[in-house]
N, C-alpha and C positions, 0 to 999 in steps of 0.2 A: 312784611311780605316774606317767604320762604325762601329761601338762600336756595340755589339749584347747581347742581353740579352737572358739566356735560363728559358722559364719557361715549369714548370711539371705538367703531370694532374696526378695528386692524388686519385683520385673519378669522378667518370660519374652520380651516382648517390647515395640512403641513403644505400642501400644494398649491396653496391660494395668491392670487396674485399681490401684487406688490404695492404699484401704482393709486391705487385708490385711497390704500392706506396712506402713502405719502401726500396725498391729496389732502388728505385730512388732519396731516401732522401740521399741514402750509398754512391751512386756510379755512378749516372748522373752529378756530378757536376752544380747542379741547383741555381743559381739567385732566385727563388721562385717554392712550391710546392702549389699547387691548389688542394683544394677540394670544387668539387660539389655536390652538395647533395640534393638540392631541386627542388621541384615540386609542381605543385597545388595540390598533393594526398598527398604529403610527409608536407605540411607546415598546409596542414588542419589536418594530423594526430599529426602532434604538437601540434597545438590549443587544438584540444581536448585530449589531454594529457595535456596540462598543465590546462584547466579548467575543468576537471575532478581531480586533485591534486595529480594523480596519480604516475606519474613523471616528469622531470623537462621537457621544452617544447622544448629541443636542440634537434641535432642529436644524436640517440641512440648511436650510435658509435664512436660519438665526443673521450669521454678517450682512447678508443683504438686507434681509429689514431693517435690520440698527443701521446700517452706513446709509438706507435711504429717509431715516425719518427720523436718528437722535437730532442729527443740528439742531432742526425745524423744534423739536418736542422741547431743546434746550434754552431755544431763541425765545420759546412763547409759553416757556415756564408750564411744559405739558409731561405727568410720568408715565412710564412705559411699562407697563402690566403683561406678563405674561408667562405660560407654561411651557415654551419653548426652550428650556432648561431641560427637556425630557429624560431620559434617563443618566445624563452630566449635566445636573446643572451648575457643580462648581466651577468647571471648565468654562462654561455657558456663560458665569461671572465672568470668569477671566477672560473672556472674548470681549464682552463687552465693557472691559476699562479698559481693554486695550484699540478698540474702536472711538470711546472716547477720546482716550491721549490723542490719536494717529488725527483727531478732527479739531486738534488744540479745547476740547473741552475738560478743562483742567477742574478740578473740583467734584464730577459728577461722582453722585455717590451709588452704587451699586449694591441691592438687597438682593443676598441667594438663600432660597429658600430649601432647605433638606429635608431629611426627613420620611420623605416618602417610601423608600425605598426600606420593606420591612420583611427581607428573606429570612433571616436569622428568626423574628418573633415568628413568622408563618412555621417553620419547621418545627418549633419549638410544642407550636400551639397545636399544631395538627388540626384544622378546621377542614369542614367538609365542604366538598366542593359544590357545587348549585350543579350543574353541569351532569355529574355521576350519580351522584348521592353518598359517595366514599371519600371515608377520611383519606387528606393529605398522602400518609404514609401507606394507605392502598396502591397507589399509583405506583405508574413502571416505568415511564418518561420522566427520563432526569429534571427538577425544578432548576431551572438557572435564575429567574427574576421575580419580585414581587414588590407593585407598586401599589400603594394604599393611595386613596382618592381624598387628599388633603382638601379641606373650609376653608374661610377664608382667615381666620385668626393669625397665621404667619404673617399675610401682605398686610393685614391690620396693622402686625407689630413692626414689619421693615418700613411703611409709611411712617408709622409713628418714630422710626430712627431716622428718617429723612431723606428715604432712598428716592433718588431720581428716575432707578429702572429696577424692576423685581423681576425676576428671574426665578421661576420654580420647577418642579419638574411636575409627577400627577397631581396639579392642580384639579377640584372637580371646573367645571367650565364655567356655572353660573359666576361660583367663589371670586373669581379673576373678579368680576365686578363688584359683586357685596363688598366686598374688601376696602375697594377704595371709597365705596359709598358710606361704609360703620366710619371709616375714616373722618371722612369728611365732614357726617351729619351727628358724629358721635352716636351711632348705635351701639345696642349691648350684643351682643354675639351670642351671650347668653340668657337674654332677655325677651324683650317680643316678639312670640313666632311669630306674629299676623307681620307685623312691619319686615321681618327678614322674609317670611312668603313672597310680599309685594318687592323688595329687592331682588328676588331670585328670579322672578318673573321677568324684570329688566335684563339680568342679565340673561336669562334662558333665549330670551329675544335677541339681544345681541351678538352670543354665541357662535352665529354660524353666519355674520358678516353677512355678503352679498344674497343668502337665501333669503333674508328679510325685505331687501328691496327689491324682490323680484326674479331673482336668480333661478331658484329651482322651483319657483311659481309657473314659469312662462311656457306658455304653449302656443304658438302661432297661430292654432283656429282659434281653441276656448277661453285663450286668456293672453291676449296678447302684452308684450311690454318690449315698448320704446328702447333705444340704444342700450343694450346689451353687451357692444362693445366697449362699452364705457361704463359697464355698472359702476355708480356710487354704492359705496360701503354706509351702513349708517353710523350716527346718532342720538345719543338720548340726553335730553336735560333733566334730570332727576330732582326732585324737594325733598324734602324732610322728613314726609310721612312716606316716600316711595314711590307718590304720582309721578308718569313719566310723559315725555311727549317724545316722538320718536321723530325722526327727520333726516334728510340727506342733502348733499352741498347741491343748492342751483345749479343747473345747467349738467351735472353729469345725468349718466342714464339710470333706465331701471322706474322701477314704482315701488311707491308704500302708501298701501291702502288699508283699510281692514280686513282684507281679504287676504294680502298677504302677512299682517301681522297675525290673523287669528290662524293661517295655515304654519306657522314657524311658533306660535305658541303650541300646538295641538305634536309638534314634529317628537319624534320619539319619545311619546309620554304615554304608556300603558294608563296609568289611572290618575286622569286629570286632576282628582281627590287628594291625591299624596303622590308628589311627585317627589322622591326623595333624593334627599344630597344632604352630607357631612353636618350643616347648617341647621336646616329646618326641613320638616316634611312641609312641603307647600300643597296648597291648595289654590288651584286654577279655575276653580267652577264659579267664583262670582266675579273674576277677572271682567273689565269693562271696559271694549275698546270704541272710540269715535275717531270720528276724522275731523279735524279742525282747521284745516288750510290744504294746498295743493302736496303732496307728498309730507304730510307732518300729523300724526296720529298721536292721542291722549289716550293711555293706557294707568287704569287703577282698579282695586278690588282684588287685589291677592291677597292670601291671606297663609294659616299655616297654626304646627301643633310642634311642639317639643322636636327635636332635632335626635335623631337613632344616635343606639349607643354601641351603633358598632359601626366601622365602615367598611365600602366594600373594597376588595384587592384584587387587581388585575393579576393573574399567575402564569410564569412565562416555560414551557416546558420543550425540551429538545426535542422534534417532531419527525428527524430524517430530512430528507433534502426532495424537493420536489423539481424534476426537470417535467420540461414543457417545449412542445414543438408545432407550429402552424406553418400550414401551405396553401395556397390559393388554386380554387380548377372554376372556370369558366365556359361559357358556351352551353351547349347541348349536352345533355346528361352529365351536367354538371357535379349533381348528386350522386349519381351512378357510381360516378368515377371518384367522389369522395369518399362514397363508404368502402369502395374498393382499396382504394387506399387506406384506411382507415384497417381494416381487417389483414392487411399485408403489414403495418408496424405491430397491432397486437399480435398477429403469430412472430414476429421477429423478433419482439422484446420478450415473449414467452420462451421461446426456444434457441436463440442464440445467448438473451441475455439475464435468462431466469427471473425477469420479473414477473413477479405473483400477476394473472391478467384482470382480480379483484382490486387490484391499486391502481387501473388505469382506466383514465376518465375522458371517453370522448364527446367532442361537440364539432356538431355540423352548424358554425353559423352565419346567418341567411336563410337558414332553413328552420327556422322555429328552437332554437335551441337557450334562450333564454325562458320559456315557457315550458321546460321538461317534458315535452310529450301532448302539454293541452293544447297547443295550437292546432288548427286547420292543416293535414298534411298537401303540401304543394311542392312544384319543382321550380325552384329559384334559376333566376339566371347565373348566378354565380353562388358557391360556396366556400368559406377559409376554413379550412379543417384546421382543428385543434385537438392534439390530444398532451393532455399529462398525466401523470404518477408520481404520485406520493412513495418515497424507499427509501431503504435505511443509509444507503450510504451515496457519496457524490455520484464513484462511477456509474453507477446503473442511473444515475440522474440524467447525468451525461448522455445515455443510451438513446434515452426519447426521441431529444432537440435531435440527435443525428441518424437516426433512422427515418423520421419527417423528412429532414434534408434528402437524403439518400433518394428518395420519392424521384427528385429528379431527372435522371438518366435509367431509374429503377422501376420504372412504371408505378402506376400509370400514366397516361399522355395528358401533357401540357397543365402541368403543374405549376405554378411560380408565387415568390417573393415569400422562400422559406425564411422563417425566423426563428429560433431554438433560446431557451435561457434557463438555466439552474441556479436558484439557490435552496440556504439552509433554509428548514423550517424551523421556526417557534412558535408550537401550540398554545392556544391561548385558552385557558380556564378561569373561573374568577369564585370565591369565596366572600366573606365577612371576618372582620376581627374586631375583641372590644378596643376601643377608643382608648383605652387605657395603655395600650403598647405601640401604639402609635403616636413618636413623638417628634413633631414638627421643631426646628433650629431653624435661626434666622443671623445670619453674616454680614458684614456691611463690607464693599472694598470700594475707594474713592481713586477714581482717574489722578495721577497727579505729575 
């Protein structure tokens, strides 16, 4: 009979709750807990926290996850997978043996995965960007970061040193799971695309945690689902060939049907044909999913071709500093008195404070402003004005949030609950590089 391994999603993303995951560390009986957590928004907000000195350049919520679910993961012989190492993930390490110690978990051994971080070859290489169509060295915005979208072959080899928790920084998201699955099932890495396809697909499923049971399924008319305040995180028992069955702890909330599995299979995949990552070009189009019990779906039929020989790299560029300011107007010409406002900070910021009125971006919303223009023109009962600008330097940042404010006693009437906030920007562009300067390290440090 096929030996199955159960791994857990832990996180779908940097802001994702907590509790579920702990739920799962308690009492899913898991082989491994997965956390995801990054993003090209989330790994540039690293960068620029760690080269601002501000704070360390991990996931903000690294200690909370480990302090709520090593014991449990340690108790019940379960490892900790994750890309929450973002742009520190040595520090990332050293966070987590010293959450160890502090839990009396003396022994636990800690895999930090490097490597990703490939400024120096990027400059070197000069690759073009997808985005422009111009070389690297075109550009005019300072490069500060570049992170390569590392496979799974690290967490292969920090498992295979006996790590208790991996810790990586751009992990690509399937990878977190292949990893431990080449592990466990002895797959080649470099061997069959069809079977790495069908692992990718697990993990592309389990990727984004609570959207699979339901989460960003749900809609109150056309698709209802049950406790939501309690979404359960899912699930997988994985075999040997890749077949999975998907599933969530009784009694929390949320669904997993094949409706929800086929809409988080389908989620950001331009060509279902070749869905690419570091690993393997996967193919999803003979993908097969059934439902075999109450909330617990069988998933197989991926498949897959040679793995690209380059990967791709998130590029991080200094973008100016963007301030941003909202004010609330209510009642009767509600609108009236927004765009009134609205045209009294653009002459303000143009004329006291030189900002270009090409950098500033306003929205009326409540009034169709997620919908740029295609929506039904209507007069809302209330609208939050919002406007920002993109400029080069803090002060004029600053400018926005306080001119919004100023609204106040500056007309127009009965404005309230201003709120202003500036920071730095880091533009985000992304490239390719070959595979061959891209070179992934693996470190061990043990809680002692």
């Amino acid at each position: 009979m096929s030996r199955t391994i159960r791994l857990g999603a832990g996180a779908g993303f940097a802001g994702d709750r907590i509790d579920p995951a702990a739920e799962l560390a308690r009492f899913a009986g898991l082989d491994y807990l997965v956390f995801e957590v990054l993003g090209e928004r989330t790994i540039a907000a690293a960068n620029a926290r760690r080269l601002a000195g501000s704070d360390h350049g991990y996931d903000p919520l690294l200690r909370r996850r480990l302090e709520a679910t090593l014991p449990a993961c340690r108790s019940h012989g379960t490892t900790i997978v994750t890309n929450g190492g973002a742009a520190d993930p040595v520090a990332a390490g050293v966070l987590a043996v010293d959450i160890a110690r502090a839990h009396g978990l003396t022994g636990t051994r800690v895999g930090v995965v490097t490597g990703d971080d490939v400024l120096d070859a990027v400059r070197r290489a000069d690759p073009v960007l997808w985005e422009t169509g111009r070389p690297l060295s075109a550009e005019s915005d300072q490069l500060v970061s570049a992170n390569a979208y590392l496979g799974a072959a690290p967490v292969l080899e920090a498992l295979a040193e006996g790590a208790d928790v991996v810790i990586a920084g751009r992990l690509a998201d399937p990878a977190l799971y292949l990893g431990p699955l080449a592990h466990e099932h002895a797959w080649d890495l470099t061997g069959d695309p069809a079977l790495l396809g069908q692992g990718t697909v697990v993990g592309h499923l389990l990727e984004c945690a609570g959207q699979l049971t339901g989460g960003y399924f749900a809609d109150p008319v056309t698709k209802p689902v049950d406790g939501l305040a309690r979404l359960g995180f899912p699930f997988a028992d994985v075999a040997d060939d890749g077949a999975a069955v998907l599933a969530k702890l009784p009694g929390s909330g949320g669904l997993l049907d094949t409706r929800t599995v086929t809409e988080q299979l389908l989620y950001e995949v331009g060509d279902p044909s070749a869905y690419i990552t570091p690993d393997v070009v996967a193919d999803f189009t003979s993908v097969s999913v059934e439902q075999v019990g109450e909330n617990r779906v069988q998933v197989c039929g991926g498949s897959g071709t040679a793995r690209p020989d380059e990967l791709k790299v998130t590029l991080g560029f200094r973008g100016g500093w963007l301030g941003e300011g909202q004010i609330s107007y209510a009642g009767p010409r509600a609108r009236e008195r927004a765009e009134l406002a609205a045209d009294i900070v653009r002459t303000r910021l143009a004329d006291v404070h030189g900002v270009d009125p090409e950098a500033v971006l306003v929205e009326m919303i409540g009034a169709g402003a997620a919908f740029r223009g295609l929506a039904e023109d209507r007069d809302p009962l209330e609208v939050r004005l919002r406007v920002a600008a993109r400029v080069p330097d803090r002060t004029a940042a600053e400018a926005v949030g306080w001119e919004v404010e100023s609204l106040y006693t500056n007309g127009p009437a009965a404005g309230g609950g201003a709120r202003r906030h500036v920071q730095e920007v880091l533009a985000i562009r992304s490239c390719t590089l070959p595979r061959g300067l891209v070179r992934p390290r693996v470190s061990l440090k043990e809680a002692r």
